[in-house]
C-alpha positions in Angstrom: -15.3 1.2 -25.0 -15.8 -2.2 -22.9 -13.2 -3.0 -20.2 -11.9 -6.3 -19.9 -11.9 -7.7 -16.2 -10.4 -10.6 -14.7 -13.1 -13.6 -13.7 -13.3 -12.6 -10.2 -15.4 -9.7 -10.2 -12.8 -7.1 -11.3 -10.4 -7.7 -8.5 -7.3 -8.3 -7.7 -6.1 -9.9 -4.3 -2.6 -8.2 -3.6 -0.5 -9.4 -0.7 2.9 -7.5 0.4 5.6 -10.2 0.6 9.0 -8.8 1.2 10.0 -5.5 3.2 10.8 -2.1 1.7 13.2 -1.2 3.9 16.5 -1.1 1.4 14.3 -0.7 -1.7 14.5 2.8 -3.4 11.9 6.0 -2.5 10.0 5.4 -5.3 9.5 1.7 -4.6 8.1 2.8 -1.0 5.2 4.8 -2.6 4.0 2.3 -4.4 4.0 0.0 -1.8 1.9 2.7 0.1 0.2 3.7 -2.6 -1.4 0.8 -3.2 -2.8 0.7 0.4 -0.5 -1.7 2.5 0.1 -1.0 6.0 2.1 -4.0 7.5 3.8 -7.0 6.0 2.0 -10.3 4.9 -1.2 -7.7 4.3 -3.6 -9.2 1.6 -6.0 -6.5 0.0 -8.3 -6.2 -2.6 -7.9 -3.6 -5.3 -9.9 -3.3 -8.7 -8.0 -5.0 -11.8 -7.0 -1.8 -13.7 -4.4 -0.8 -15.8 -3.2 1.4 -13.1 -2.9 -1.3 -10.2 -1.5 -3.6 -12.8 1.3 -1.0 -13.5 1.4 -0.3 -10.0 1.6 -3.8 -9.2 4.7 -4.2 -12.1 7.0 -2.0 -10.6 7.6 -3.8 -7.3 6.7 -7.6 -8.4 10.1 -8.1 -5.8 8.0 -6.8 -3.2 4.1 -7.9 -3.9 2.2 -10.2 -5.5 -0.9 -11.4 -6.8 -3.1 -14.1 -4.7 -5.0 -16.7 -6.2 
């Protein structure tokens, strides 16, 4: 089964935008699950399924750099 992967490698350049402090628990964990530490952090994460989902459930919070 062949994976399809975005032009850039395979990853995805996540930055966190907006603070979790009045979102929900579960909004908070997948924040930090997805590796941020600080605000205005841009990481690098493989383009998966599971980042993407990750990446769906707080699109208020993070978002995908160019």
């Amino acid at each position: 089964m062949a994976k399809k992967l975005s032009q850039s490698g395979g990853k995805l350049q996540l930055k966190w935008v907006r603070s979790a402090i009045c979102a929900p628990v579960k909004h908070k964990r997948v924040v930090k699950g997805l590796g941020f530490t600080r605000l205005n952090q841009v990481i690098e994460r493989p383009d998966t399924p599971a980042i993407r989902g990750m990446v769906a459930k707080v699109p208020h919070l993070v978002e995908i750099v160019q």
